[in-house]
FISEBA-24144 format. One record per atom (N, C-alpha, C, CB): residue in one letter; atom name; x, z, y. Coordinates in Angstrom, 1 decimal, padded with zeros to 4 digits, always signed. Each point is the difference from the previous one (the first is absolute). Glycine has a CB too. Layout:
BEGIN
@r:A&a:CA&east:X&up:Z&north:Y;
...
***
This chain:
BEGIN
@r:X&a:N&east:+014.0&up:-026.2&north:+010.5;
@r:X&a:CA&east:-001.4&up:-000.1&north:-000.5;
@r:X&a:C&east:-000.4&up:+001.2&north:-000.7;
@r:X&a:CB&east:+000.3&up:-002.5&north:-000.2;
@r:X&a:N&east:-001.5&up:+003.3&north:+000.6;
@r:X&a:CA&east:-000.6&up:+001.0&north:-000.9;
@r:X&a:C&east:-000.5&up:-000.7&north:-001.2;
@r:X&a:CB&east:-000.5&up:+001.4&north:+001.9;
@r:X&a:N&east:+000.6&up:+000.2&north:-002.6;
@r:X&a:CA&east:-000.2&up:-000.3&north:-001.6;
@r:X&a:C&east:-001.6&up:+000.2&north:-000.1;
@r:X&a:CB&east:+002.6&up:+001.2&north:-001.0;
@r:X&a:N&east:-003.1&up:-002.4&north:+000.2;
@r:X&a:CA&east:-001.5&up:-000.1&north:-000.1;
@r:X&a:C&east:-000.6&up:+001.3&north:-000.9;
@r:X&a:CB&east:+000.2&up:-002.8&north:+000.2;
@r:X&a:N&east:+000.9&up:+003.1&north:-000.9;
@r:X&a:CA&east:-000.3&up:+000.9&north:-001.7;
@r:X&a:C&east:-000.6&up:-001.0&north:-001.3;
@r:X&a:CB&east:-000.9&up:+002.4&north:+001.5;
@r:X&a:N&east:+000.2&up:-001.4&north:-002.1;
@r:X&a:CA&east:-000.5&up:-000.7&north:-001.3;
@r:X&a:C&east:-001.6&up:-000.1&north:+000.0;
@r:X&a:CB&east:+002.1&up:+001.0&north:-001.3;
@r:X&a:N&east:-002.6&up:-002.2&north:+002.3;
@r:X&a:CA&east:-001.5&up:-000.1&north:+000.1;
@r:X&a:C&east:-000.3&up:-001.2&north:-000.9;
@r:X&a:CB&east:-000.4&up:+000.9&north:+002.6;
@r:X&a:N&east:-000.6&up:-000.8&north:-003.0;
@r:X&a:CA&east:-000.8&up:-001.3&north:-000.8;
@r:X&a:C&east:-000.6&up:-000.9&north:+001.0;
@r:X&a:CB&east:-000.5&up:+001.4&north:-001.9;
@r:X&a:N&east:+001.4&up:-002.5&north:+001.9;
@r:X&a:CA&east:-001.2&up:-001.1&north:+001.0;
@r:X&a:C&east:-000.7&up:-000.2&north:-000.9;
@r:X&a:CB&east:+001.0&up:-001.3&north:+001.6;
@r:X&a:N&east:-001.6&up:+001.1&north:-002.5;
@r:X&a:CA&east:-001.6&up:-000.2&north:-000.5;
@r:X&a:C&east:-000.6&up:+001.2&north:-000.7;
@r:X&a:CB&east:+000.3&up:-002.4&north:-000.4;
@r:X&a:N&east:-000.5&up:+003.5&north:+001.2;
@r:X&a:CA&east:-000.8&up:+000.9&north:-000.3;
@r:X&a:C&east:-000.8&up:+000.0&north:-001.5;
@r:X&a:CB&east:+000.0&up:-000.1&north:+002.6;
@r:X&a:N&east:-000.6&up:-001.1&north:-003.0;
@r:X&a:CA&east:-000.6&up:+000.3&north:-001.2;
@r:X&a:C&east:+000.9&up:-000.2&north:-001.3;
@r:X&a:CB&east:-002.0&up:-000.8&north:+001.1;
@r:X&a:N&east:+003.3&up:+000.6&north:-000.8;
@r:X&a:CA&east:+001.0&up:-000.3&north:-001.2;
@r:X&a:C&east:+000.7&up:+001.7&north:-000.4;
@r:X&a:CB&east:+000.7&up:-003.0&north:+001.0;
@r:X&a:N&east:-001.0&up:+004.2&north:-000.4;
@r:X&a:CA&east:+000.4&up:+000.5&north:+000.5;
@r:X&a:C&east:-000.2&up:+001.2&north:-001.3;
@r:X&a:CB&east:-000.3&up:-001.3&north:+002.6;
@r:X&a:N&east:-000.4&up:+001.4&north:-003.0;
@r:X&a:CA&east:-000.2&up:+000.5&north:-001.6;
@r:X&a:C&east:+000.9&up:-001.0&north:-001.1;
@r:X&a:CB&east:-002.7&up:+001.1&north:+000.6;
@r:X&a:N&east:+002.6&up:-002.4&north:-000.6;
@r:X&a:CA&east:+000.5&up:-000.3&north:-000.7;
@r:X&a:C&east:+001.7&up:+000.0&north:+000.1;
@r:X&a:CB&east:-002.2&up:-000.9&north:-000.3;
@r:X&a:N&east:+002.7&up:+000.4&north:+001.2;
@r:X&a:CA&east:+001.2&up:+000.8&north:+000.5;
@r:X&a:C&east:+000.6&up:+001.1&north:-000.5;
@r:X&a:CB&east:-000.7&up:-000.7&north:+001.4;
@r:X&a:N&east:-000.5&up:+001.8&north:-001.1;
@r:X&a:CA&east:+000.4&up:+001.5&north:-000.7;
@r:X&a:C&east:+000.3&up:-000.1&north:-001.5;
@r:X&a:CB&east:-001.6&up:+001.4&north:+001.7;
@r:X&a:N&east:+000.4&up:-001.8&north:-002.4;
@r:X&a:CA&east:+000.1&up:-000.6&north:-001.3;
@r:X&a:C&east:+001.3&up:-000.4&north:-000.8;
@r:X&a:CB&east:-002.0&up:-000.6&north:+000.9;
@r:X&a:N&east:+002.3&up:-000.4&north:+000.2;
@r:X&a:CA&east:+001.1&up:-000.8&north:-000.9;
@r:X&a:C&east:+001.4&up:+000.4&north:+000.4;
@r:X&a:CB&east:-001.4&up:-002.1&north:-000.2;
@r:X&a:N&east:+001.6&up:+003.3&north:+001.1;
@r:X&a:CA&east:+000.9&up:+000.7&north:+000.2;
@r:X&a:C&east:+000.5&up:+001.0&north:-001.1;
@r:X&a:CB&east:-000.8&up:-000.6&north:+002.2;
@r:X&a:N&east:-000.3&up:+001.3&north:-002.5;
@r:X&a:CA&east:-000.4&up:+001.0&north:-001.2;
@r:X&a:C&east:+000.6&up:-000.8&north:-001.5;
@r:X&a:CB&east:-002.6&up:+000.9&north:+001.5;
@r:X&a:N&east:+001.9&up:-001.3&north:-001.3;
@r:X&a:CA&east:+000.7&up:-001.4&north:-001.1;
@r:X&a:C&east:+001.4&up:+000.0&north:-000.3;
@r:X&a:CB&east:-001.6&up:-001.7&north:+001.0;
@r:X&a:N&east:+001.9&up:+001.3&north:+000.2;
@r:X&a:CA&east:+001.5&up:-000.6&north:+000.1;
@r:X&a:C&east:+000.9&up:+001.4&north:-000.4;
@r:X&a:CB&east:-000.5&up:-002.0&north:+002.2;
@r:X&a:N&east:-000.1&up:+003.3&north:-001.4;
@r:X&a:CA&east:+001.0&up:+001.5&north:-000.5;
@r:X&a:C&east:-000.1&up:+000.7&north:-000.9;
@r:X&a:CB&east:+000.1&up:+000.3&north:+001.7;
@r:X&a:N&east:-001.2&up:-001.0&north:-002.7;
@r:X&a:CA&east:-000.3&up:+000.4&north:-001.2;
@r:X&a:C&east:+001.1&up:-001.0&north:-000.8;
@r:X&a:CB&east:-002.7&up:+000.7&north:+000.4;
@r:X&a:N&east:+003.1&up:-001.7&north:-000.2;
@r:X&a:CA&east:+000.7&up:-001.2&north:-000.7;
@r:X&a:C&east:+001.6&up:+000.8&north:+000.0;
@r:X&a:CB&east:-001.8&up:-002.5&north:+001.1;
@r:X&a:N&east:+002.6&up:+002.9&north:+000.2;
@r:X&a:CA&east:+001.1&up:+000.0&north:-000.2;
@r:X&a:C&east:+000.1&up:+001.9&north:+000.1;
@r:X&a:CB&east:+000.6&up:-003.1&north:+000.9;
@r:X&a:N&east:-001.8&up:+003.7&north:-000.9;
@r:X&a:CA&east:+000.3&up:+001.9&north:-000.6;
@r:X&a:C&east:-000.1&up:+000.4&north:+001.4;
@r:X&a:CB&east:+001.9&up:+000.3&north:-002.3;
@r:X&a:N&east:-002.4&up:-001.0&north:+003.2;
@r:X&a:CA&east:+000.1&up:+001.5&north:+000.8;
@r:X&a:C&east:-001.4&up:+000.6&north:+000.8;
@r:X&a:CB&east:+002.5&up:-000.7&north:+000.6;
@r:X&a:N&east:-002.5&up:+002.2&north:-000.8;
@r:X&a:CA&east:-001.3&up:+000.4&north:+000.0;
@r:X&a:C&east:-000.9&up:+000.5&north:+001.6;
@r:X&a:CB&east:+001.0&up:+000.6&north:-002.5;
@r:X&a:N&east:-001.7&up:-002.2&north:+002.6;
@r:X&a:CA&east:-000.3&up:-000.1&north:+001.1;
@r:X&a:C&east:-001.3&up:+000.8&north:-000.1;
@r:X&a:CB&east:+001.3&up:-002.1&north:+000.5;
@r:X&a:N&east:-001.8&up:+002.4&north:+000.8;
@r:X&a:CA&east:-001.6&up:+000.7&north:-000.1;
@r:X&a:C&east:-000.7&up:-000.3&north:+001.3;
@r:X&a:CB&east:+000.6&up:+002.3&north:-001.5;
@r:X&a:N&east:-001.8&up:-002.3&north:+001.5;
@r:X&a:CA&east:-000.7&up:-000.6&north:+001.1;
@r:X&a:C&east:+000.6&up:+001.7&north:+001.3;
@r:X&a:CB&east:-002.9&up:-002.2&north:-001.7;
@r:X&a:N&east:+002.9&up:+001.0&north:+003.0;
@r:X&a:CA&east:+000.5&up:+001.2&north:+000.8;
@r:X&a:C&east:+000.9&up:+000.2&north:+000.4;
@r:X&a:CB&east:-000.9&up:+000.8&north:-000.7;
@r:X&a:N&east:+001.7&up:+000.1&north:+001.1;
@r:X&a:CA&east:+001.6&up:+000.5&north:+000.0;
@r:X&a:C&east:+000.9&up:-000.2&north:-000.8;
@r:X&a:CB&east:-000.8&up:+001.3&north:+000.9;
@r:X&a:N&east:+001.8&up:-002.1&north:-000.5;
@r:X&a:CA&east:+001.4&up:-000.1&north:-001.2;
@r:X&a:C&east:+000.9&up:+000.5&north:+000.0;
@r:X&a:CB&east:-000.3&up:-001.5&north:-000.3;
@r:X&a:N&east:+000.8&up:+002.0&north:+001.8;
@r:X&a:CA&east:+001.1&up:+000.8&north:+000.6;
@r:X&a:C&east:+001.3&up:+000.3&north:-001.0;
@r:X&a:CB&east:-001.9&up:+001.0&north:+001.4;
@r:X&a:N&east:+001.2&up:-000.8&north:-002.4;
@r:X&a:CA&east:+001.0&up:+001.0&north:-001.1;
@r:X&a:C&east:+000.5&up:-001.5&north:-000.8;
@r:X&a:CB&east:-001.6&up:+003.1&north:-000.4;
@r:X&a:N&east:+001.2&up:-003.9&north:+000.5;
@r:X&a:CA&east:+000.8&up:-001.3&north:-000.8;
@r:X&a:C&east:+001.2&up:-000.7&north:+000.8;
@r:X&a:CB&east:-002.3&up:-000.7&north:-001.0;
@r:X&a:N&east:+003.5&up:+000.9&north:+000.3;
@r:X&a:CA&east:+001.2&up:-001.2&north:+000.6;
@r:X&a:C&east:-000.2&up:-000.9&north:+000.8;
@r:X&a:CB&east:+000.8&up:+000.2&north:-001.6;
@r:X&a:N&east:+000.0&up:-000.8&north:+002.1;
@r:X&a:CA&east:+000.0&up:-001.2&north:+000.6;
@r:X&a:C&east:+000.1&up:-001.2&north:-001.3;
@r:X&a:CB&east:+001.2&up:+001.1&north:+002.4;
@r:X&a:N&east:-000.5&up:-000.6&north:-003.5;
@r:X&a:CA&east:+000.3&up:-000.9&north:-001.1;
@r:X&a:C&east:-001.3&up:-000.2&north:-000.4;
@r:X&a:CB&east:+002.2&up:+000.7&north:-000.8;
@r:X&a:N&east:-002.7&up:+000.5&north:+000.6;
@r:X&a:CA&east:-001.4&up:-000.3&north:-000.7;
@r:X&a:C&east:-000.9&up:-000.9&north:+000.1;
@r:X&a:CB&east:+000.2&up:+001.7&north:+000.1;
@r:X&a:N&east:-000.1&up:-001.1&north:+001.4;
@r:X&a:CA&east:-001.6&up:-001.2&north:+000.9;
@r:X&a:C&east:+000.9&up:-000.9&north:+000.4;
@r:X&a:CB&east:-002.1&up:+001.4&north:+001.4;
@r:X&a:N&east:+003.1&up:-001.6&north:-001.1;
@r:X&a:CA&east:+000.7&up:-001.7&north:-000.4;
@r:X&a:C&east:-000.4&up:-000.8&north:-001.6;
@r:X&a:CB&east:+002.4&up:+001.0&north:+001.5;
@r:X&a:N&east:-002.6&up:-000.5&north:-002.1;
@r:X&a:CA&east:-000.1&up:-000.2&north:-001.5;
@r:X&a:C&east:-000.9&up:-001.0&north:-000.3;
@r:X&a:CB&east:+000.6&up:+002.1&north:-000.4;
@r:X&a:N&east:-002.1&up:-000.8&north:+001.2;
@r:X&a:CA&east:-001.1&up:-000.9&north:-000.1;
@r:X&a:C&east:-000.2&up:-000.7&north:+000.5;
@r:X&a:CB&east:-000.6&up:+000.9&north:-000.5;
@r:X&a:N&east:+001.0&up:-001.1&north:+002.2;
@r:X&a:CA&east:+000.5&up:-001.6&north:+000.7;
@r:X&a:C&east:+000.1&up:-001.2&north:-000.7;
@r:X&a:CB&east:+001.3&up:+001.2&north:+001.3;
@r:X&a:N&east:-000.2&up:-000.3&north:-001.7;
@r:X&a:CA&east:+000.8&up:-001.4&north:-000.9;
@r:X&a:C&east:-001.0&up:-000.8&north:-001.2;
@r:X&a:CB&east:+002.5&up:+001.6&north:+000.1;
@r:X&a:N&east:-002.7&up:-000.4&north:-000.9;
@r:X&a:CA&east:-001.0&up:-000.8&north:-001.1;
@r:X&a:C&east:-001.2&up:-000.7&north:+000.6;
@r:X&a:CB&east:+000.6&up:+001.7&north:-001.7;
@r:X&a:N&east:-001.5&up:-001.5&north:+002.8;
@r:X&a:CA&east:-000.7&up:-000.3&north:+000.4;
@r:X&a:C&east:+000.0&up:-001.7&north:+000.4;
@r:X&a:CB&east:-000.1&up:+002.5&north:+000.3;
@r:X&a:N&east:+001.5&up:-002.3&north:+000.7;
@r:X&a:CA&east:+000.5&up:-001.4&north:+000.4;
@r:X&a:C&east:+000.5&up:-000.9&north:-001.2;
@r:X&a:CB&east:+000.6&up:+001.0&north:+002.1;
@r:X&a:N&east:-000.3&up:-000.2&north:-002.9;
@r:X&a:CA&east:+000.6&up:-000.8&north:-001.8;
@r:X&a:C&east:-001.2&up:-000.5&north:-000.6;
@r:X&a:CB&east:+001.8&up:+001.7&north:-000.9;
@r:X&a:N&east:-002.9&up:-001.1&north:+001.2;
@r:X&a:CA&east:-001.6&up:-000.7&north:-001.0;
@r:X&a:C&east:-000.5&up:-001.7&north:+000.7;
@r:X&a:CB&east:-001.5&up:+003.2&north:-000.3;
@r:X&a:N&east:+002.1&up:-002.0&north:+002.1;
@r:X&a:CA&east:-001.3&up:-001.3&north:+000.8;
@r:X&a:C&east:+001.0&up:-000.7&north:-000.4;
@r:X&a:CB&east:-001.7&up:+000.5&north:+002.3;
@r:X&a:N&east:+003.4&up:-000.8&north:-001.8;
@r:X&a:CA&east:+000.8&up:-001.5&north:-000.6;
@r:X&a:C&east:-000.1&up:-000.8&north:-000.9;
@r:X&a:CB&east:+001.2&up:+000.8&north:+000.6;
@r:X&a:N&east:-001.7&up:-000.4&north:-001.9;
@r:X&a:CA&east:-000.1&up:+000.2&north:-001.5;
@r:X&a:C&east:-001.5&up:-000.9&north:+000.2;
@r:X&a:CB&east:+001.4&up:+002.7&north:-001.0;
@r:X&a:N&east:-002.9&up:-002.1&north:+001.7;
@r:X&a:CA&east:-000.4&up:-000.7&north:-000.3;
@r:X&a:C&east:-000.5&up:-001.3&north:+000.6;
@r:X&a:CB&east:+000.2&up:+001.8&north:-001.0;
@r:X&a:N&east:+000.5&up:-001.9&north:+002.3;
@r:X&a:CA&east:+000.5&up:-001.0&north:+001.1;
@r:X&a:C&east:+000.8&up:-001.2&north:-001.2;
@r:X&a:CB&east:+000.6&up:+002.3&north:+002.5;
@r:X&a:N&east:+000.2&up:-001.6&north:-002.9;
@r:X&a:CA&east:+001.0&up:-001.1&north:-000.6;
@r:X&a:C&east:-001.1&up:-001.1&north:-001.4;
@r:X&a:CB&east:+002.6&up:+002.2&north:+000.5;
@r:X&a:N&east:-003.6&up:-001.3&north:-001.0;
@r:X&a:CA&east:-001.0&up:-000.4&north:-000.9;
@r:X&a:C&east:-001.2&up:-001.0&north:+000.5;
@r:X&a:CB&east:+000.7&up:+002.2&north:-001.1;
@r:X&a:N&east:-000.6&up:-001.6&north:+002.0;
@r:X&a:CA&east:-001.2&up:-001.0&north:+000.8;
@r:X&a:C&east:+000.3&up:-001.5&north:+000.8;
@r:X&a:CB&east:-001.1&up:+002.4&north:+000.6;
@r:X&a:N&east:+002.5&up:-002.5&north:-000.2;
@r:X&a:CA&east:+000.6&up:-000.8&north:+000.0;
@r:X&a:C&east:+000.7&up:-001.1&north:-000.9;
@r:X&a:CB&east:-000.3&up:+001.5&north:+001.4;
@r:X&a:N&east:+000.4&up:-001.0&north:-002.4;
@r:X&a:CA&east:+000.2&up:-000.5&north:-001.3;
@r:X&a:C&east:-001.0&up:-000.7&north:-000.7;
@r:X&a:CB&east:+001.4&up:+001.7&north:+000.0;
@r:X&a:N&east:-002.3&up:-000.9&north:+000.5;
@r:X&a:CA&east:-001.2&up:-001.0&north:-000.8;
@r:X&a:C&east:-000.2&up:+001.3&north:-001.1;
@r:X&a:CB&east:+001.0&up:-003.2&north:+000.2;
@r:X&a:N&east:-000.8&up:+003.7&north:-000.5;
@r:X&a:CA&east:+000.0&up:+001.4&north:-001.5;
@r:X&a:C&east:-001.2&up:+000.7&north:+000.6;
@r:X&a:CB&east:+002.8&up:+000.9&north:-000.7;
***
């Protein structure tokens, strides 16, 4: 199966996305910038993956809870 890449199916979420990515590499130090990242680890931008997927679980887990 070919690789789709990294597209937004809803086009208008698509700033906010960027947003809360920014967010997220501000949270655990690594210095993201709109554009080219080339020069960041694999650790790095794993990092901000990670935290990203750590907020949405977090607040998945709250909304389900009732919190």
């Amino acid at each position: 199966m070919a690789s789709r890449g990294n597209r937004v199916l809803v086009p208008e979420a698509k700033e906010a996305l960027n947003k809360f990515k920014m967010e997220a590499a501000q949270e655990v130090g690594t210095p993201l910038k709109e554009g080219y990242n080339g020069n960041l680890t694999s650790k790095q931008n794993g990092s901000v993956g990670g935290q990203m997927t750590k907020k949405i679980v977090e607040d998945y887990e709250k909304k389900i809870s009732g919190k």
